[in-house]
C-alpha positions as CSV (number, residue, x, y, z in Angstrom):
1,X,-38.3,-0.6,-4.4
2,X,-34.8,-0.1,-5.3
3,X,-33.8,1.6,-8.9
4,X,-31.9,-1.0,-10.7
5,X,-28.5,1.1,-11.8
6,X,-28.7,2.0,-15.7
7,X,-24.7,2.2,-15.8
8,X,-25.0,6.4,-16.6
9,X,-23.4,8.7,-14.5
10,X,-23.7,12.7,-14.0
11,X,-20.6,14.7,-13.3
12,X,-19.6,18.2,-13.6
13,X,-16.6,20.1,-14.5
14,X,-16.6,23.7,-13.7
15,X,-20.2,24.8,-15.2
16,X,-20.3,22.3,-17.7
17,X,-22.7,19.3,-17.1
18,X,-22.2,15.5,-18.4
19,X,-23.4,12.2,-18.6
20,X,-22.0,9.2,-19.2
21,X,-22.3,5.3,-19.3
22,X,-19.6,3.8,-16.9
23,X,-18.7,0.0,-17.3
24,X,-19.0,-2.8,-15.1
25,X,-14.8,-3.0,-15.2
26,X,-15.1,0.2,-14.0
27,X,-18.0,-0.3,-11.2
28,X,-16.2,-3.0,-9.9
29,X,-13.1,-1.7,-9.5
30,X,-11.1,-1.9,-6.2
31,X,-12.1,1.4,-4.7
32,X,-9.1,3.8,-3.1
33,X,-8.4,3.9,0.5
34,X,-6.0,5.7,2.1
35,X,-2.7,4.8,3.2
36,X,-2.2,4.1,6.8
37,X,1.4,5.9,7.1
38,X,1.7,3.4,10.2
39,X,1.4,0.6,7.7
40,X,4.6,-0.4,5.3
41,X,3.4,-2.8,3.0
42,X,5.3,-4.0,0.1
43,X,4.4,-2.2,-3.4
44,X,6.0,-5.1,-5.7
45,X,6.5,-8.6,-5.0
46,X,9.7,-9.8,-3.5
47,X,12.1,-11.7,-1.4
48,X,13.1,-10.1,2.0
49,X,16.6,-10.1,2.5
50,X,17.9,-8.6,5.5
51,X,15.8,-7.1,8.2
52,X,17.6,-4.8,10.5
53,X,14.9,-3.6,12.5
54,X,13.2,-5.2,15.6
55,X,9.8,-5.0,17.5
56,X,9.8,-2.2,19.9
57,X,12.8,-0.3,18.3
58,X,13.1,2.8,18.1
59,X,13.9,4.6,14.4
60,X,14.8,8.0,13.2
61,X,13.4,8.9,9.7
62,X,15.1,8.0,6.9
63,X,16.6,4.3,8.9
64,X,16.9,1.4,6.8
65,X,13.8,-1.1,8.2
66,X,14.9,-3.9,5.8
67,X,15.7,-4.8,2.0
68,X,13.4,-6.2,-0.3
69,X,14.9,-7.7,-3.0
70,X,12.6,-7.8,-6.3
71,X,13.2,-8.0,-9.9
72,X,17.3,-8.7,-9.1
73,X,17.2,-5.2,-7.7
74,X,18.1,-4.6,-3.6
75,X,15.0,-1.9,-2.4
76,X,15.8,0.0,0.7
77,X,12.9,0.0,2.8
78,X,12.7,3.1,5.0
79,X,11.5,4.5,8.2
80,X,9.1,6.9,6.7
81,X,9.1,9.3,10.2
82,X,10.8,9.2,14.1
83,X,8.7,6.0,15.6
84,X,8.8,2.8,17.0
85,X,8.5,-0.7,15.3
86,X,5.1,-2.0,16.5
87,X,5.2,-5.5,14.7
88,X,7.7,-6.9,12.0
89,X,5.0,-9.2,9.7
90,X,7.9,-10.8,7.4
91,X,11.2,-13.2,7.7
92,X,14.2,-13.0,6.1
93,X,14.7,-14.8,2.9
94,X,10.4,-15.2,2.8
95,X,9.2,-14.3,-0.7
96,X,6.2,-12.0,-0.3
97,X,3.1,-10.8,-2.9
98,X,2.2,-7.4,-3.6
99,X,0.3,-5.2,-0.9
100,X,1.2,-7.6,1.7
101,X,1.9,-5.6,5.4
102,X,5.4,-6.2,5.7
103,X,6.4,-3.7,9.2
104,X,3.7,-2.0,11.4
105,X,4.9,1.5,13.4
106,X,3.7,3.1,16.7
């Protein structure tokens, strides 16, 4: 049978040992996953304005993929390395949530 989870937690920090009640904010949290440095999702909500890239175009780093537009300020979204667009997800003038995948690269 299965402990039920008491909500304490050990930890250490150099030689020093701890114990300490987490909550359930904290348990259910969204845990971390790594970013997918293929993957250019949007970090604030938004409304794309121009997109100058296209699928299967080739980008040098530092290329301007599109602008997001958020807040009343223009963000430059840019080609984060030398690749290829794989897939544009978004349309010009379409208003977008946070997190969402906006441009996928080869």
């Amino acid at each position: 049978m299965a402990k039920k989870f008491d909500g304490l937690v050990d930890f250490q920090v150099q030689s020093l040992k701890y114990r300490t009640r987490v909550t359930k904010k904290f348990i259910n949290r969204k845990k971390y996953e790594e970013p997918d440095p293929r993957q250019i999702k949007s970090y604030i909500p938004g409304t794309v304005i121009k997109i100058y890239g296209k699928r299967g175009k080739k980008l040098k780093k530092g290329n301007t993929i599109l602008i997001l537009e958020a807040m009343k300020m223009r963000n430059k979204i840019l080609m984060p390395f030398d690749g290829k667009i794989k897939a544009i997800h978004v349309k010009e003038g379409e208003k977008i949530p946070k997190d969402f995948l906006m441009v996928e690269l080869e």
